[in-house]
N, C-alpha and C positions, 0 to 999 in steps of 0.2 A: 258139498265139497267135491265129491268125485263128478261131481256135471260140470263145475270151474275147469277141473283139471283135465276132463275129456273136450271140454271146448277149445280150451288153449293149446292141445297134443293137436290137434282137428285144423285150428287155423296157424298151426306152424309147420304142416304138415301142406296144407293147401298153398302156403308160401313158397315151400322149397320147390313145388309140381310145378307153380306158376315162371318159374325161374326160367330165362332164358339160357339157351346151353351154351352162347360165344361167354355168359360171366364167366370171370375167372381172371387169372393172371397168366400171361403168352409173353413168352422170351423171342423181341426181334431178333432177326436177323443183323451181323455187323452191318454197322455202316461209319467208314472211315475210322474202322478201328474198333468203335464202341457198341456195343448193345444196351439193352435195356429190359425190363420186366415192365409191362404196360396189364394194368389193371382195365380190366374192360366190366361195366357197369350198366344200370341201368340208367338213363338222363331224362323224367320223365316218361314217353313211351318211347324214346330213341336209347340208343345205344354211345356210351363215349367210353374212352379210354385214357387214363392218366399214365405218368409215368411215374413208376412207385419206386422202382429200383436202376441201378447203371452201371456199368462193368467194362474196362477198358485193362489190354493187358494180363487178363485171364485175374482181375481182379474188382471186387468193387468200386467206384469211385461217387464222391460227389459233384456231379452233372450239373451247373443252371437249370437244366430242361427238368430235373426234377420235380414233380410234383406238378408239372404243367400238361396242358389236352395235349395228348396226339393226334385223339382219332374223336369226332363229335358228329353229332346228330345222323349217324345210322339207321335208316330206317330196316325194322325187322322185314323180309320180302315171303319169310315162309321156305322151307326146307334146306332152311340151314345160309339164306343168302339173303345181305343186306346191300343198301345201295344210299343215294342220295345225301352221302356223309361228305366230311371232309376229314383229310388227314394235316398234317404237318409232319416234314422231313427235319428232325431237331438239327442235323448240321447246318443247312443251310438257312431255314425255316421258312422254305416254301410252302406254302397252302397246296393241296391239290384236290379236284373234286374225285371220291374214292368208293370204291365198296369190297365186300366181301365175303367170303364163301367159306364155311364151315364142311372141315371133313376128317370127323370125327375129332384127335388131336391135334388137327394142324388149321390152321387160319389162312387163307389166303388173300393178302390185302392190296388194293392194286391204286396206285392215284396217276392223276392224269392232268395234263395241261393241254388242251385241243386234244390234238389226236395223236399226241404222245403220254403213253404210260409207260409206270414203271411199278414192280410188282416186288412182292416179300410174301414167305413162309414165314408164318411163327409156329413157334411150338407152346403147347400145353401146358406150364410149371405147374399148376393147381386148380 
């Protein structure tokens, strides 16, 4: 019984070490008024991110864009920076090819069409 209970402490314990550090949920930056809380996950070995919560007017709201990708197929680059992803800007819903940089509670996510980008801070909720 205490060898079950030591195995299972063991590989829940090697799960959370395995965790990548962008998981979590990051509060965008406005855009045309509105933010959002985007849940950032694991998508197989890439990184995506949904949109879990939305906020307009220093208030919650229900968003269409809810519950839909923002950010998908991230690839991990190593100390803290992903690349090879794509974003979606929920106002407009442009694609843009994107990546991003981890530093410590803030995210820095940047997408691009040729050779114009355009960039965001998020922050850390949890």
């Amino acid at each position: 019984m205490r060898l079950g209970i030591l195995t299972a402490c063991l590989a829940l314990a090697a799960g959370a070490a395995l965790a990548d550090p962008v998981e979590g949920v990051w509060q965008t930056e406005p855009d045309e008024g509105a933010f959002a809380h985007v849940t950032m996950a694991p998508c197989g070995p890439k990184i995506c991110g949904t949109i879990g919560r939305t906020f307009k007017a220093g208030a919650e709201y229900v968003s269409p864009n809810r519950g839909k990708a923002i950010v998908w197929d991230m690839v991990p680059e190593g100390q803290g920076r992903y690349g090879e992803g794509s974003i979606r800007q929920p106002s407009t819903g442009r694609i843009y090819r994107s990546k991003m940089a981890l530093e410590g509670d803030r995210l820095k996510v940047s997408g691009c069409i040729g050779p114009f980008c355009r960039g965001q801070t998020w922050v850390r909720v949890k």
